[in-house]
C-alpha positions in Angstrom: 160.1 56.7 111.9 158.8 58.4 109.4 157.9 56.9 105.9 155.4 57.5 103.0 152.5 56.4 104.7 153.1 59.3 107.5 151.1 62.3 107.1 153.5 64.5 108.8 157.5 65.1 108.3 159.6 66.3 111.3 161.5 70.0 111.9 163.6 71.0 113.8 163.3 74.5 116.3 164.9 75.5 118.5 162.6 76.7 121.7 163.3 80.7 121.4 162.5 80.9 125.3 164.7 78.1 126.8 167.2 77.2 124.0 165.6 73.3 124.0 166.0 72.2 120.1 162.4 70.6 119.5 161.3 68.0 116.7 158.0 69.3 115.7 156.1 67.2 113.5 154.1 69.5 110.4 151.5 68.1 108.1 152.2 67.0 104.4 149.6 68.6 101.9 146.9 66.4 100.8 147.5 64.1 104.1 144.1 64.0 104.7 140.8 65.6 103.3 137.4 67.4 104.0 134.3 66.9 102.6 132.8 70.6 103.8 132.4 73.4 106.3 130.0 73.9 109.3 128.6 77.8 109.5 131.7 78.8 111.2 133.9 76.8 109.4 134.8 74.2 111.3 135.8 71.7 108.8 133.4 68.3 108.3 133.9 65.0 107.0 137.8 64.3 107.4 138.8 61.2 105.9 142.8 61.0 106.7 145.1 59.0 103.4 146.6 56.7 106.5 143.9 55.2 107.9 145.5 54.5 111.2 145.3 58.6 111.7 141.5 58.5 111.5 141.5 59.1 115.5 143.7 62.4 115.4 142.1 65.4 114.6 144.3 68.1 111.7 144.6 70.9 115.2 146.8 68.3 117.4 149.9 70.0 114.6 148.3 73.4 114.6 150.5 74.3 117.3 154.2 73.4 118.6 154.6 73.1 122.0 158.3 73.0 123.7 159.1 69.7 125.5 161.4 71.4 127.9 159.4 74.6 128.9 156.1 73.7 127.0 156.3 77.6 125.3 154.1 77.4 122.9 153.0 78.9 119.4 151.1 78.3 116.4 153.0 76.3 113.8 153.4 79.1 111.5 156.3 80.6 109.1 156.9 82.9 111.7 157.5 80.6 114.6 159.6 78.1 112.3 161.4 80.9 111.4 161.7 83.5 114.7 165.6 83.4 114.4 165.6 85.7 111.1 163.2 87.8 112.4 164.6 90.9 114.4 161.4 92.8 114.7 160.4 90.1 117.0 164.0 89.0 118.8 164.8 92.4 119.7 160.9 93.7 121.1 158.7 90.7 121.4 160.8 87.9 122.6 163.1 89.3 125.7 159.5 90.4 128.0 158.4 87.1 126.7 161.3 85.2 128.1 161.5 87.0 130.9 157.8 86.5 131.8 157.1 82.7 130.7 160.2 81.6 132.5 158.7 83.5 135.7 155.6 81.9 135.3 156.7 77.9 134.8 159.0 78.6 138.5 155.9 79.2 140.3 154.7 76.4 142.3 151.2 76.9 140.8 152.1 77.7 137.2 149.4 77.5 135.1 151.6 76.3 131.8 153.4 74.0 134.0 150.3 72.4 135.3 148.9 72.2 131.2 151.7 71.5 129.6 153.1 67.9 131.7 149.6 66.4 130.9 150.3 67.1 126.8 149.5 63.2 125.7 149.6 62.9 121.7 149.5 59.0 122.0 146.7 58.3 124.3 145.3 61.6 124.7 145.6 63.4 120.9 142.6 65.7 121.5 142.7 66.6 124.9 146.5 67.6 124.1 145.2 69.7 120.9 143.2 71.3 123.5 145.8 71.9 126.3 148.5 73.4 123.7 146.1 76.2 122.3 145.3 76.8 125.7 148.9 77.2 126.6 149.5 79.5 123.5 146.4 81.3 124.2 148.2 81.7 127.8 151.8 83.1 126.4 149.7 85.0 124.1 148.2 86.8 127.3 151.8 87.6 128.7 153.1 89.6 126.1 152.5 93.8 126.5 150.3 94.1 123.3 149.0 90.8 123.6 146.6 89.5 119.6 143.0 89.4 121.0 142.2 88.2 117.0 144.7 85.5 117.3 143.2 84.7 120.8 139.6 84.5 119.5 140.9 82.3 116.8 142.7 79.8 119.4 139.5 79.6 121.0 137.1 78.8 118.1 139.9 76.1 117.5 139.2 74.4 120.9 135.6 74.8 120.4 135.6 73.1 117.4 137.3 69.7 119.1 135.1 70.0 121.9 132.7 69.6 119.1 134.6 67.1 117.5 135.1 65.1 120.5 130.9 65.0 121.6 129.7 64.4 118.0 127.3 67.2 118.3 126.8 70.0 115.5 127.5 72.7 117.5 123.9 74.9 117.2 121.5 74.2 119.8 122.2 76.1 122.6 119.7 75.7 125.9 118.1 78.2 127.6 120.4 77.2 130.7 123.7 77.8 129.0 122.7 81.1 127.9 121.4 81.9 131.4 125.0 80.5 132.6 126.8 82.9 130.1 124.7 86.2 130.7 124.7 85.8 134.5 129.1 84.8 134.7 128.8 87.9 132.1 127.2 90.5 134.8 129.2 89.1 137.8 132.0 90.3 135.1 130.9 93.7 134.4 130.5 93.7 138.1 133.8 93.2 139.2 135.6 95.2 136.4 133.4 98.3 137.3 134.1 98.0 141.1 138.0 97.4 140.8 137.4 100.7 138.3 136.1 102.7 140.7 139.0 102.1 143.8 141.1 103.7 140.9 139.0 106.3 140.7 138.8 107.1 144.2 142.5 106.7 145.1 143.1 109.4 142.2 140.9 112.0 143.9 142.6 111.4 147.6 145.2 111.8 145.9 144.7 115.0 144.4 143.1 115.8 148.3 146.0 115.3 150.3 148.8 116.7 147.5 146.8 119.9 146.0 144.0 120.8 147.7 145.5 120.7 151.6 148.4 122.5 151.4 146.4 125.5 149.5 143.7 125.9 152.6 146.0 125.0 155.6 145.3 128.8 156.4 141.5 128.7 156.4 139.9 126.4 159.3 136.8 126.3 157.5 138.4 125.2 154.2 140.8 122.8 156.1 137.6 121.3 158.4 136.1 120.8 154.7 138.8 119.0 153.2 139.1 116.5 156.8 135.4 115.8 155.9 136.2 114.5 152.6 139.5 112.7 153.9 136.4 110.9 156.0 134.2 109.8 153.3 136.9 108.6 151.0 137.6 106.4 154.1 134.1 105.8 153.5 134.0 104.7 150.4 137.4 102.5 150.9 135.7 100.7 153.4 132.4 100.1 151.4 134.0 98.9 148.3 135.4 96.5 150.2 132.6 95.1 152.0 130.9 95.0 148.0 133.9 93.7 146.6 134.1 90.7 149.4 129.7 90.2 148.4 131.0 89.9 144.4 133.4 87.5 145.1 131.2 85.5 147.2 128.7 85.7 144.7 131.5 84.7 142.0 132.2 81.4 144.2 128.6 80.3 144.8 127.8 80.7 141.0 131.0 79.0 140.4 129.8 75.2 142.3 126.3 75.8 140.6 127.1 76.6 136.8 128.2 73.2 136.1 125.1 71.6 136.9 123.0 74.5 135.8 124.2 74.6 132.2 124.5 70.5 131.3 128.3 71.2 131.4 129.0 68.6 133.7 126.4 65.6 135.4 126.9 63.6 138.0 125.1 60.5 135.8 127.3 60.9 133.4 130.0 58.6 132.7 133.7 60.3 132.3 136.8 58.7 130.6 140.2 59.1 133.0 142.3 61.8 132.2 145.6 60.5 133.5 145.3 60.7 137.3 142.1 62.6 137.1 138.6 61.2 136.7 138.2 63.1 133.7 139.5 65.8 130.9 136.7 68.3 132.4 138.0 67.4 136.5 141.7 68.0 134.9 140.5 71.3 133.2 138.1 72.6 136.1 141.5 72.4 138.5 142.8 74.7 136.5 140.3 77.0 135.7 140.4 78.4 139.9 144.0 79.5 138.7 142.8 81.3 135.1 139.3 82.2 134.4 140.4 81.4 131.0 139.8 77.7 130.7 137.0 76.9 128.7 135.1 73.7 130.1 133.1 72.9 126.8 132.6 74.1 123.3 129.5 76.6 124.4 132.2 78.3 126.9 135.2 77.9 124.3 132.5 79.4 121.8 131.8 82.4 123.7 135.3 83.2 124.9 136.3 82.9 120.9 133.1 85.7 120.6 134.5 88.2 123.3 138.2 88.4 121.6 136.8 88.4 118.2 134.6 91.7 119.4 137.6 93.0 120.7 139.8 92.6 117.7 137.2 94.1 115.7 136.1 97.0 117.3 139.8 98.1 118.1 140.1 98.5 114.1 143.6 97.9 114.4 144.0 94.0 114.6 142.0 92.9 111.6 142.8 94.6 108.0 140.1 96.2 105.7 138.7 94.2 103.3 137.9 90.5 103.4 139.4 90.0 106.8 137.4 92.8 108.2 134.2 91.4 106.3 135.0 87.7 107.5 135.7 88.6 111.3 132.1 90.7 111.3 130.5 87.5 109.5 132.1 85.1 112.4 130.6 87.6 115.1 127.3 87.1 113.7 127.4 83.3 113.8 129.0 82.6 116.8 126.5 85.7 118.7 123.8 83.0 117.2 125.1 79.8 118.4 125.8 81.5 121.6 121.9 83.2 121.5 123.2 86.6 121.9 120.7 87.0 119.2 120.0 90.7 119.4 123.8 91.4 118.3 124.2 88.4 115.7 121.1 90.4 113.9 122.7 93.4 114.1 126.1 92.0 112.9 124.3 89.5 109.9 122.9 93.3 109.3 126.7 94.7 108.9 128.0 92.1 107.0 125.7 91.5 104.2 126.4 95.7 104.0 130.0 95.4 103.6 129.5 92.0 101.3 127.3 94.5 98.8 129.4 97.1 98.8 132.7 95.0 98.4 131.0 93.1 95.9 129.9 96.5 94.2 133.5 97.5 94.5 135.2 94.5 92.9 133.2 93.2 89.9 136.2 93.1 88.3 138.3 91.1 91.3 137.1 87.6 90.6 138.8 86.9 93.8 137.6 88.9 96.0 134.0 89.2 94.3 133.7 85.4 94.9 135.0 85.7 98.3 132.6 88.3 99.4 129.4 86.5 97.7 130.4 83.2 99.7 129.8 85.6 102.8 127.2 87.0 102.0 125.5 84.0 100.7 126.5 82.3 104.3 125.1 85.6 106.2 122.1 85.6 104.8 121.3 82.1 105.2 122.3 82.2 108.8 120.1 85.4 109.3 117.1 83.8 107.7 117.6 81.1 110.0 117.7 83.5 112.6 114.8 85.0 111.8 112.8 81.8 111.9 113.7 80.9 115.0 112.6 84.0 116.4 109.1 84.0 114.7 108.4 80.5 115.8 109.3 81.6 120.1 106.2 84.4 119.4 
């Protein structure tokens, strides 16, 4: 029960998917404290006013998962108070509905499987961890789905995969990188080849519906037309000899990355995870379902990078200003802790442009003048860094 000692109170909401009225538990202000920032602000030094809450980390309450159909979203205004919202009741929530409650009735649901090993008792980070990547999930159902919300999901699991090895988060090994840009090609590989049956089937298509009927007349025209009929064939039959050689290629790299990048060791002790030998056996089951299941904080940190990218370039997502300047900044660092170095240059490079000119902009905008310096003070600390690290590899 809850008393003065307990950093959290309870609220009550009801599940807008299933209609299950959940007790969610939301942090008191001042229930714990930080004594900084790490580079891409994942907060340091947090001393809890309840001692006995030392163990939990702040993000276990950063979302609100139902206990009936696990939907899940971040524990916000806007999810606490969905029910006086009609912009989202009338377009967001019936597709949503409609298409979580499809996906918990499959016998290999993905949020099913995720959200019946939610622990807060005996396993409060792993849960943290398994709730963003459920919201991160019914994020991904929805028709206009937030890539800058996903990305900031991620960098939130990143952070207690951080949390939970003790490690600071910015040496990255050649091997992880190698891991990254490799499961990065096999990608752009797959995406292109699926791109290009679309392609194809367009101009059959076009063939058999426009071009035949105007040359039935002319033999020569018609025996051209068979001739291409033939090589589309062709080509069907090619792609899918390449497309079987990609996926192969996926599943070989698949049993090697592991091992390649440090991610997981056959030396290395693991702590049970419920019935499974461990939180990354538990996660790694789940990942041959959703390529979206990051395995530790260098994959969590690099998934966060892709969706921040997308948010950012789409210039619709992410408001002008210091969101926009932020968002350009957290490219930067996490390109560097990732060692996508090339593009964190470039992006250090944007934002300590936009700081100036923001700065230039607002000397009369305490607020926003301060902001912008912090940034720009941050980027160009980061890109000196950067730059070291560079000179020292020649």
């Amino acid at each position: 029960m809850a008393n003065d000692q307990t950093p959290y109170f309870a609220t009550k909401i009801e599940c807008p998917v299933c209609g299950h009225l959940n007790s969610f538990e939301i942090l008191k202000q001042g229930s714990y404290t930080e004594s900084g920032k790490d580079t891409d602000f994942a907060p340091t030094g947090r001393v809890w006013k309840n001692p006995a809450f030392q163990r939990y980390n702040p993000l276990l309450y950063f979302t609100g998962a139902c206990r009936n159909c696990f939907y899940t979203r971040e524990m916000n205004s806007s999810f606490k108070e969905w029910q006086k919202d009609n912009g989202f009741r009338s377009y967001r929530l019936p597709n949503q509905k409609k298409r979580h409650l499809k996906e918990i009735a499959r016998d290999d649901s993905v949020i099913k499987a995720l959200g019946t090993n939610i622990d807060h008792e005996n396993f409060p980070n792993e849960s943290a961890i398994i709730k963003l990547l459920i919201a991160i999930y019914d994020e991904s159902l929805l028709e206009r789905p937030s890539s800058l919300d996903v990305a900031r999901y991620y960098l939130r699991i990143a952070w207690i995969y951080r949390e939970m090895s003790s490690g600071d988060g910015n040496s990255v090994s050649p091997a992880q990188i190698a891991v990254s840009n490799v499961q990065n090609e096999i990608t752009r590989l797959k995406n292109y080849f699926e791109g290009s049956g679309d392609l194809i089937g367009s101009l059959a298509n076009i063939v058999d519906t426009e071009l035949k009927p105007l040359v039935s007349q002319d033999q020569l025209s018609g025996e051209l037309t068979s001739g291409m009929g033939e090589r589309i064939e062709r080509f069907h039959r090619l792609r899918g000899e390449i497309q079987e050689n990609i996926d192969g290629l996926q599943s070989e790299f698949n049993m090697a990355k592991e091992k390649i990048s440090g991610h997981k060791l056959e030396e290395e002790a693991s702590e049970k995870f419920g019935e499974y030998s461990g939180f990354d056996d538990f996660l790694s089951g789940i990942q041959e379902r959703w390529q979206g299941v990051p395995l530790s904080e260098f994959a969590s940190l690099n998934l966060a990078l892709q969706f921040y990218l997308k948010a950012y370039q789409s210039s619709k997502e992410i408001k002008p200003g210091l969101p926009q300047l932020q968002a350009s900044y957290m490219i930067a660092e996490l390109s560097r802790r990732v060692g996508n170095h090339n593009q964190a240059t470039e992006y250090f490079r944007n934002t300590s442009k936009q700081a100036h000119d923001m700065m230039t902009r607002n000397r009369n905008n305490k607020g926003i003048f301060v902001n912008a310096q912090k940034i720009l003070e941050m980027t160009l600390e980061q890109a000196r860094l950067l730059k070291k690290l560079e000179s020292v590899k020649k």
